[in-house]
C-alpha positions in Angstrom: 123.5 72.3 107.7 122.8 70.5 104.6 122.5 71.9 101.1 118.3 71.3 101.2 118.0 73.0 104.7 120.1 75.9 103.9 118.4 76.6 100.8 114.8 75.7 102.2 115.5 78.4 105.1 116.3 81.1 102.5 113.1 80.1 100.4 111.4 80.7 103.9 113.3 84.2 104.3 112.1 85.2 100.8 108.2 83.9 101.3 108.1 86.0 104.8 109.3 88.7 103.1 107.1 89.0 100.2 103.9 87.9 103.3 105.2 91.0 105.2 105.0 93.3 102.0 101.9 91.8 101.0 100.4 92.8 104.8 101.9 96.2 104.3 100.6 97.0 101.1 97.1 96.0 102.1 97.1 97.9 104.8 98.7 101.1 103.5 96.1 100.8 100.1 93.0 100.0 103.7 94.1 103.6 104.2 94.5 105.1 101.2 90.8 104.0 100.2 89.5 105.6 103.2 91.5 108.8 102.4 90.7 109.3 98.3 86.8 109.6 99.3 87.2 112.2 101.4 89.0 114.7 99.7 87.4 117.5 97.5 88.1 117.2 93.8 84.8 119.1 93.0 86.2 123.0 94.4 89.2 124.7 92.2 92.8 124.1 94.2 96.1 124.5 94.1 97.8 122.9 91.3 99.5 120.9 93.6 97.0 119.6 95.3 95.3 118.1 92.1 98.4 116.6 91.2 99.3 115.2 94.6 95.4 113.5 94.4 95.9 112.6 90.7 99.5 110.6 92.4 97.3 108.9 95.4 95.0 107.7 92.5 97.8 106.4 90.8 99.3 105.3 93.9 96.2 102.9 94.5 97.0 101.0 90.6 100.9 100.3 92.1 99.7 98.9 95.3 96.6 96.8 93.8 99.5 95.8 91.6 102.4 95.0 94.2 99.8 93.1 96.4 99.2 91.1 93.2 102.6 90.1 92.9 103.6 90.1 96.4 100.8 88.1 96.6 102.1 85.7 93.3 105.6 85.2 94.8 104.1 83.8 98.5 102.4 80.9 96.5 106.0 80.4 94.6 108.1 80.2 97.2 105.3 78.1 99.3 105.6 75.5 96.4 109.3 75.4 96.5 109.4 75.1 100.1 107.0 72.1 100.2 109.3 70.6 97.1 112.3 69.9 99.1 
């Protein structure tokens, strides 16, 4: 296997990798925005249970975020791939 080909398969390990997360994330933050609107902020809780909301509301920036990049790094490594 030539130097081009080996390194070309491992740019196509990376891309499916970052695709897959991409997919993940997307689907995982799908579920997450169907979640955050039904749960009651309004009535007094347990402290834990406002902080576990106030972490799913955070946890919606990082995968906005991560899809973003994931999303960043598929067009990179497509590029690389189509420049060997």
């Amino acid at each position: 296997m030539g130097k081009d080909t080996k390194l070309k398969n491992s740019y196509k390990k990376m891309l499916e990798w970052y695709e897959y997360r991409a997919v993940e994330n997307s689907r995982s933050l799908e579920k997450l925005l169907k979640l955050l609107p039904e749960l009651d902020i309004e009535s007094p809780a347990d402290p834990s249970y406002d902080k576990d909301v106030d972490d799913l509301e955070s946890l919606k920036l990082i995968y906005e975020t991560s899809i973003r990049n994931f999303e960043s790094q598929v067009d990179k490594y497509r590029k690389l791939i189509d420049e060997i």
